[in-house]
Structure formats: C-alpha cells, structure tokens
PDB file of N, CA, C and O in Angstrom:
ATOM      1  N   UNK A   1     143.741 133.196 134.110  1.00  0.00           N
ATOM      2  CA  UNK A   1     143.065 132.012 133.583  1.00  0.00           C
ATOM      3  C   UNK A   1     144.092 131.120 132.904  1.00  0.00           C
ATOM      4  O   UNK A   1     145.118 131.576 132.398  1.00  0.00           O
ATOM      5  N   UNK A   2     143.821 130.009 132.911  1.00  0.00           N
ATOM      6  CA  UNK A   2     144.919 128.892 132.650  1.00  0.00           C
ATOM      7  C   UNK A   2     144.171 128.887 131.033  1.00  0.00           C
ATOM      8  O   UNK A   2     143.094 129.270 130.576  1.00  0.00           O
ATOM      9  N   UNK A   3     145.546 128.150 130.426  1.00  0.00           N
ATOM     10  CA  UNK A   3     144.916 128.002 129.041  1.00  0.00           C
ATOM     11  C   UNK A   3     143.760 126.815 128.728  1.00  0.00           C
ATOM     12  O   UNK A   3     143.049 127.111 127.768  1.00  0.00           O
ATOM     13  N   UNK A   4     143.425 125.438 129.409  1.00  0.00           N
ATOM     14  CA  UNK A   4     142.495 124.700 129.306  1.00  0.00           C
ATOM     15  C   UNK A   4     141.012 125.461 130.007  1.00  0.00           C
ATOM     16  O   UNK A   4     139.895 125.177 129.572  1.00  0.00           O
ATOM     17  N   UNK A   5     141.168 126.165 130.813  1.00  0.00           N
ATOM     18  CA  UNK A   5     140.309 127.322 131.000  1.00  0.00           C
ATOM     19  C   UNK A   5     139.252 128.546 129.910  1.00  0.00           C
ATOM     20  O   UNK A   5     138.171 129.103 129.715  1.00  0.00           O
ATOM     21  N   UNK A   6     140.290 128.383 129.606  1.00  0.00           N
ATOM     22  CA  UNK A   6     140.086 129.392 128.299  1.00  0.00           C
ATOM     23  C   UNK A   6     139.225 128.317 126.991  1.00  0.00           C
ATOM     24  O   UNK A   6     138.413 128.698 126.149  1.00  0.00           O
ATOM     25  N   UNK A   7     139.606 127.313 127.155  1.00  0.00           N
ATOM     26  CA  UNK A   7     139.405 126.091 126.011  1.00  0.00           C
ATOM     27  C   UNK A   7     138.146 125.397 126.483  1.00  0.00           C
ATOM     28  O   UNK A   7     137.483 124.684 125.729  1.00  0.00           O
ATOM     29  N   UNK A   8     137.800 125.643 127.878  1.00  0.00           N
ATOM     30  CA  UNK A   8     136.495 124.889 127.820  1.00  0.00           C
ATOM     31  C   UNK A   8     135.692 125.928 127.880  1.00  0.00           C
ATOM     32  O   UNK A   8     134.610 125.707 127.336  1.00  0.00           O
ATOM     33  N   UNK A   9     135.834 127.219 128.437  1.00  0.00           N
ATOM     34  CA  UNK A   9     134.808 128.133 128.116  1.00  0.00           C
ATOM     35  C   UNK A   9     134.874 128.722 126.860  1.00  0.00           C
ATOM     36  O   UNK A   9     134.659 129.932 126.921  1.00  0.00           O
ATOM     37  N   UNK A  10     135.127 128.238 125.576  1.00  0.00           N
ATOM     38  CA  UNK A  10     134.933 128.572 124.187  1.00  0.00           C
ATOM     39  C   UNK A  10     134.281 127.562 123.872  1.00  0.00           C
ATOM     40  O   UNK A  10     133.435 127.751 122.999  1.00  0.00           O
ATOM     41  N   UNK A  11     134.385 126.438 124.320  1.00  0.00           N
ATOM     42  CA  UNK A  11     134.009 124.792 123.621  1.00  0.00           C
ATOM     43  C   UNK A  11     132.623 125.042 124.408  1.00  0.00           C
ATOM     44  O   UNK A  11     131.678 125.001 123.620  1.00  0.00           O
ATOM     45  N   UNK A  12     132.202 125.312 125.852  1.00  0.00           N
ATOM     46  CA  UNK A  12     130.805 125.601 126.386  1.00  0.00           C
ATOM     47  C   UNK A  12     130.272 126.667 125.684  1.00  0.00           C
ATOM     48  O   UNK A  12     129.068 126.559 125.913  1.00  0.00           O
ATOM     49  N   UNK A  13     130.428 127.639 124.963  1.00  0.00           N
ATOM     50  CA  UNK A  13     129.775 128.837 124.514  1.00  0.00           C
ATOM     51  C   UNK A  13     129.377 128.270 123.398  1.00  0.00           C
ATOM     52  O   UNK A  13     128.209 128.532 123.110  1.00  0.00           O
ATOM     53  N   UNK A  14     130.062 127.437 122.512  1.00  0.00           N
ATOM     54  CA  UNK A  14     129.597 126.894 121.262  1.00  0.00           C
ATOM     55  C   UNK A  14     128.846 125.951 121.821  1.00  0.00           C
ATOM     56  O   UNK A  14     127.673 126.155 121.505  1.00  0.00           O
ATOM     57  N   UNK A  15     128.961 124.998 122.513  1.00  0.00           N
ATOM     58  CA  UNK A  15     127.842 124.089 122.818  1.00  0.00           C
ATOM     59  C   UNK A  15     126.699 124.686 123.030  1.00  0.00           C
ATOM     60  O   UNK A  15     125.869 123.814 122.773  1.00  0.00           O
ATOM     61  N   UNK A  16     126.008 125.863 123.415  1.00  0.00           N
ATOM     62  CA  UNK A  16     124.958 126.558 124.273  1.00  0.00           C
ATOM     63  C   UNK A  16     124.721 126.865 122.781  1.00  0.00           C
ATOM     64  O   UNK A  16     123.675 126.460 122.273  1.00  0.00           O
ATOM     65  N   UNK A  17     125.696 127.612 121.974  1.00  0.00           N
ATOM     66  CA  UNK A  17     124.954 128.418 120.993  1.00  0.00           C
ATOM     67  C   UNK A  17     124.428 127.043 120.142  1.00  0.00           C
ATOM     68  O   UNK A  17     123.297 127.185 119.678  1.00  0.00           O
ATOM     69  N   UNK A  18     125.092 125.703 119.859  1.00  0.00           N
ATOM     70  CA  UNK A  18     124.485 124.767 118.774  1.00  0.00           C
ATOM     71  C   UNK A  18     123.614 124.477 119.558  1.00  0.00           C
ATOM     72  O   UNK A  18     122.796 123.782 118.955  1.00  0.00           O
ATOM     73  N   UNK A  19     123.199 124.684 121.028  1.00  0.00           N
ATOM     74  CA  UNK A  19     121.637 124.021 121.725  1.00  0.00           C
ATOM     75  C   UNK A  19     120.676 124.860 121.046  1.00  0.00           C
ATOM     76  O   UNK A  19     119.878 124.569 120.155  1.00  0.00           O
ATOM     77  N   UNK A  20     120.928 126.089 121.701  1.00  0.00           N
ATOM     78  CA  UNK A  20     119.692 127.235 121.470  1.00  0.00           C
ATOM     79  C   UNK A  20     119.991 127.167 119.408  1.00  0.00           C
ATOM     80  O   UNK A  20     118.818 127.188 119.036  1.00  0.00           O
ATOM     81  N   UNK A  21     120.399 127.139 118.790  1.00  0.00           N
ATOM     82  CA  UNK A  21     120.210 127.064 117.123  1.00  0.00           C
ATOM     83  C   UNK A  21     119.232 126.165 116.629  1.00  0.00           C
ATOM     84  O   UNK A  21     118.356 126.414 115.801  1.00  0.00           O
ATOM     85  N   UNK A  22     119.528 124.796 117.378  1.00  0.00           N
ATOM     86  CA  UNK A  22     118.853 123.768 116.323  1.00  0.00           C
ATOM     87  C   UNK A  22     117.236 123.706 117.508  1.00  0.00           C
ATOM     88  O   UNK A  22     116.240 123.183 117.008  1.00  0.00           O
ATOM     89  N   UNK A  23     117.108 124.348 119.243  1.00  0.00           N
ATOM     90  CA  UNK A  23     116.230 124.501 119.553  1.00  0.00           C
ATOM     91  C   UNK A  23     115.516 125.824 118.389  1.00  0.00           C
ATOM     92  O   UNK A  23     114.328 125.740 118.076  1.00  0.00           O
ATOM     93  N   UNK A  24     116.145 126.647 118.001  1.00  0.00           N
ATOM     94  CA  UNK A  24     115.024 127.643 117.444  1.00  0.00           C
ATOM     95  C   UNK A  24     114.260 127.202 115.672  1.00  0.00           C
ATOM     96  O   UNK A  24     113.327 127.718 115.057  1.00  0.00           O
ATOM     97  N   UNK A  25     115.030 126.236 115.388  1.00  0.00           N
ATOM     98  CA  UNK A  25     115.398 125.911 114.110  1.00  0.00           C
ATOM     99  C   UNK A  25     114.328 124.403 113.946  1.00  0.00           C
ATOM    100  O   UNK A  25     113.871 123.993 112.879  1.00  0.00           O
ATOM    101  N   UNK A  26     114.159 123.904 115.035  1.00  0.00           N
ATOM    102  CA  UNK A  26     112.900 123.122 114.893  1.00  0.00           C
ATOM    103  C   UNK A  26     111.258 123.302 114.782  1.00  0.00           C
ATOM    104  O   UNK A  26     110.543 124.186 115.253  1.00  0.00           O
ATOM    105  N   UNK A  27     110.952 122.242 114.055  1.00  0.00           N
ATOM    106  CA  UNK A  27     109.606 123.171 113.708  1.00  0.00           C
ATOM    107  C   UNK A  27     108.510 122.332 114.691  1.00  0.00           C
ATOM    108  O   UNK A  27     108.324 121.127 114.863  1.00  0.00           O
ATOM    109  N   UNK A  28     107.980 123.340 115.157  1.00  0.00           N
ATOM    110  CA  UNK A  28     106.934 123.281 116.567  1.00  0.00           C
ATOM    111  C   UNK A  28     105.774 123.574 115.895  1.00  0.00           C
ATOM    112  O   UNK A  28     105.716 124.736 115.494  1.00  0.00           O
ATOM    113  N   UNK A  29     104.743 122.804 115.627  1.00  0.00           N
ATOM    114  CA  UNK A  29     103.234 122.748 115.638  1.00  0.00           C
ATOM    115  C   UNK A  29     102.601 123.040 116.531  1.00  0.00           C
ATOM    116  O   UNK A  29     102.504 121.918 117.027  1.00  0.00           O
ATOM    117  N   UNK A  30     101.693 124.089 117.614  1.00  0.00           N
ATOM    118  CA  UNK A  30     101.046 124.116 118.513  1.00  0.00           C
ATOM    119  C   UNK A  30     100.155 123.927 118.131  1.00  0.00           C
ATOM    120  O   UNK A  30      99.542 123.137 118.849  1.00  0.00           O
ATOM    121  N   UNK A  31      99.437 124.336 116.990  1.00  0.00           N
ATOM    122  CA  UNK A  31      97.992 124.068 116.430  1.00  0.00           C
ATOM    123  C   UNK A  31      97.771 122.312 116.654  1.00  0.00           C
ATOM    124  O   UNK A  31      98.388 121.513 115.949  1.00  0.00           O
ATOM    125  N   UNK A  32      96.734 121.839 117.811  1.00  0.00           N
ATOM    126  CA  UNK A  32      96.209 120.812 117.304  1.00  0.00           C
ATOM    127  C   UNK A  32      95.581 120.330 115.957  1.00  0.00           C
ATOM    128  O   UNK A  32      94.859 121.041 115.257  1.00  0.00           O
ATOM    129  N   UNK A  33      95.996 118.823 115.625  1.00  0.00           N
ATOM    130  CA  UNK A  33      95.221 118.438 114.505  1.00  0.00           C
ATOM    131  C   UNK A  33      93.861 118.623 114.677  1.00  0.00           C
ATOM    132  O   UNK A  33      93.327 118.856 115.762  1.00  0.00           O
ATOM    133  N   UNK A  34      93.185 118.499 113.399  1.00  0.00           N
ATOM    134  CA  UNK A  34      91.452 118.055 113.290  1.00  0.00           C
ATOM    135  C   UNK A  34      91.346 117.118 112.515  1.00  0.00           C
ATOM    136  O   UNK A  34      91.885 116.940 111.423  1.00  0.00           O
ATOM    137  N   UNK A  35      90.352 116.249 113.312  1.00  0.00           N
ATOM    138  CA  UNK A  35      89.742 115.579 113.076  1.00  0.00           C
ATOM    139  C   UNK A  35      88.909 115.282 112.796  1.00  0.00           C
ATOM    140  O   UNK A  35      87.961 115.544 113.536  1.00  0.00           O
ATOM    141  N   UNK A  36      88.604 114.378 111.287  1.00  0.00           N
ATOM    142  CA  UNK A  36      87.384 114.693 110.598  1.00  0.00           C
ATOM    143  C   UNK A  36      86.603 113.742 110.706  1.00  0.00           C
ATOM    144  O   UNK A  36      86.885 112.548 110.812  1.00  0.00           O
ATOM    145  N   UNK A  37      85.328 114.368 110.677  1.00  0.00           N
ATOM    146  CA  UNK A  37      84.385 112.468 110.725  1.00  0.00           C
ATOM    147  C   UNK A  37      84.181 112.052 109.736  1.00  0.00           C
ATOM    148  O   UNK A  37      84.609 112.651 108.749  1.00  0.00           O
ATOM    149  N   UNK A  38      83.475 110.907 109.602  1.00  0.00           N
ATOM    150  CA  UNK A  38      83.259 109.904 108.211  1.00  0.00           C
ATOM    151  C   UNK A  38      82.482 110.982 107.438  1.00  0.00           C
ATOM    152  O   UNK A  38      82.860 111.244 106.296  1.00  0.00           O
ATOM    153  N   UNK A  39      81.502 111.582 107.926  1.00  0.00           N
ATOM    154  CA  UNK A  39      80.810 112.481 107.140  1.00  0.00           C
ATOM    155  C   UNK A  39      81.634 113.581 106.487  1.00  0.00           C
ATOM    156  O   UNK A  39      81.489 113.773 105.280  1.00  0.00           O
ATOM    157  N   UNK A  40      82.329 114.181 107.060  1.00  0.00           N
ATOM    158  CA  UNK A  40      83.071 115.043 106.713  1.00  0.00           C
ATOM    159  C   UNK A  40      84.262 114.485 105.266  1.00  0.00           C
ATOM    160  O   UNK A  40      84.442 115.098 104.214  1.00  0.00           O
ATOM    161  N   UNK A  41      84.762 113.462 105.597  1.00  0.00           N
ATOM    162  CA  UNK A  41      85.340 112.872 104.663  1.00  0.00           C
ATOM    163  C   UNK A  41      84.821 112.555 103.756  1.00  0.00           C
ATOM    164  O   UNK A  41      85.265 112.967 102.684  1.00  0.00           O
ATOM    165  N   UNK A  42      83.779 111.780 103.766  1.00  0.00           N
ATOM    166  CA  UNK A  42      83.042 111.094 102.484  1.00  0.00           C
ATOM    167  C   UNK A  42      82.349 112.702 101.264  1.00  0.00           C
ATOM    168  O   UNK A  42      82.160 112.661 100.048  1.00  0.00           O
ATOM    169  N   UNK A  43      82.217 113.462 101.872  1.00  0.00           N
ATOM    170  CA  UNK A  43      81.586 115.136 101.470  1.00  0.00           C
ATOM    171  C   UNK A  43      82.575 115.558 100.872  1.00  0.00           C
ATOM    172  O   UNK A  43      82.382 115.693  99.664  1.00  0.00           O
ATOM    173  N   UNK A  44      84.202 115.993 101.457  1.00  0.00           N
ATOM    174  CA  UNK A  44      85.146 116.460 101.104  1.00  0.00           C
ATOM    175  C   UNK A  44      85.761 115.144  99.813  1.00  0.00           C
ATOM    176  O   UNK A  44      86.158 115.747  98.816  1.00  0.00           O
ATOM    177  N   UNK A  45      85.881 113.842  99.680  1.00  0.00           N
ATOM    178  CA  UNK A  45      86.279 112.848  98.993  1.00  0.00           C
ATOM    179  C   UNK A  45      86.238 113.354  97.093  1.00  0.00           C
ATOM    180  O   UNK A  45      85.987 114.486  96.680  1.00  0.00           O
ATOM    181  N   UNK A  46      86.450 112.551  96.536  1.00  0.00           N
ATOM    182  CA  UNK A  46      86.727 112.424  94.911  1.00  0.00           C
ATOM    183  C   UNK A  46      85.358 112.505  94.667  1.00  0.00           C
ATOM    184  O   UNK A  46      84.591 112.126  95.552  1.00  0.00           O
ATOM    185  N   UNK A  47      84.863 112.995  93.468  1.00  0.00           N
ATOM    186  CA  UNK A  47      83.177 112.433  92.905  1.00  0.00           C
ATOM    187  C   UNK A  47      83.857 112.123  91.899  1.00  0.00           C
ATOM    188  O   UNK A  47      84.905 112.618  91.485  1.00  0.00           O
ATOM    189  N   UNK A  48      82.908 110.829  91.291  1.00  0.00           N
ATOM    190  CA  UNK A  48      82.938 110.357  89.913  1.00  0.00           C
ATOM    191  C   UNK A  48      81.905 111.010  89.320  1.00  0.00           C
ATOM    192  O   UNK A  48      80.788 110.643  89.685  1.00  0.00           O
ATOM    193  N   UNK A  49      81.974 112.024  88.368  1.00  0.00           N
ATOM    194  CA  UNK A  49      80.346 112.402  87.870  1.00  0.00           C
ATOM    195  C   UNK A  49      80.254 111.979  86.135  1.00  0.00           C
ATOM    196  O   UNK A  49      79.468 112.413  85.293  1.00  0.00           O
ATOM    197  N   UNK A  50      81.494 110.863  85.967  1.00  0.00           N
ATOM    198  CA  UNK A  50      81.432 110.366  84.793  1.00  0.00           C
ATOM    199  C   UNK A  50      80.194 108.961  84.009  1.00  0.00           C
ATOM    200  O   UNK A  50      79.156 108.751  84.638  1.00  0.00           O
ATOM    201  N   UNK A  51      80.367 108.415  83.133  1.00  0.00           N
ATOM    202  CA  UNK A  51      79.229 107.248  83.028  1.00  0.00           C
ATOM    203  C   UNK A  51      79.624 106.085  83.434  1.00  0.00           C
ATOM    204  O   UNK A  51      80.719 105.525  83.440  1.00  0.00           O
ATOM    205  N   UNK A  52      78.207 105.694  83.896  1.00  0.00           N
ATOM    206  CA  UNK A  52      78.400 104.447  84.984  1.00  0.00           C
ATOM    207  C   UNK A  52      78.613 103.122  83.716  1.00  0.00           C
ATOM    208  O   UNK A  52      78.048 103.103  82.623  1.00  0.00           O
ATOM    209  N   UNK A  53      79.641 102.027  84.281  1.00  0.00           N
ATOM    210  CA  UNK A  53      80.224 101.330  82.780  1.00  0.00           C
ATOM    211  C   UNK A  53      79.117  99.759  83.484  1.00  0.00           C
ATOM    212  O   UNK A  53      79.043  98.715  82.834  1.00  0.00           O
TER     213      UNK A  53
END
C-alpha cells in the first residue's frame, strides 16, 4: 500500500465513524403529535376562580 493509500483509508474510516455518531446522536421523534381540539383546550386552559372586578 502506498502511503496516500493508507491516508485516505484513515480519513474514510473517520468520515463513516463522524456519519454514523452524529446519525445516532440525533434526536428522532416517531411518536406523532396530538392534536387537540378547541374543546380540549379551552377544559385543559387557566381558570380564574378569583373575584370578578
């Protein structure tokens, strides 16, 4: 093996390993969102149960 040989298959092994790192290292949501309806919101929302001014 020639020495630039040697230099790109070290420089490709690190490239593969920084692919697969920052691929495992990202954060993947599969869970779809939910979506809430007006009802659901307005139920779940703030109450004021203080006096009316």
């Amino acid at each position: 093996m020639s020495y630039l040989t040697i230099i790109a298959a070290v420089w490709g092994i690190c490239a593969i390993c920084a692919v697969l790192f920052i691929r495992g290292a990202a954060q993947r949501n599969q869970e779809p969102l939910r979506v809430q309806s007006a009802r659901e919101h307005n139920a779940n929302g703030p109450k004021d149960y203080g006096r009316p001014v």
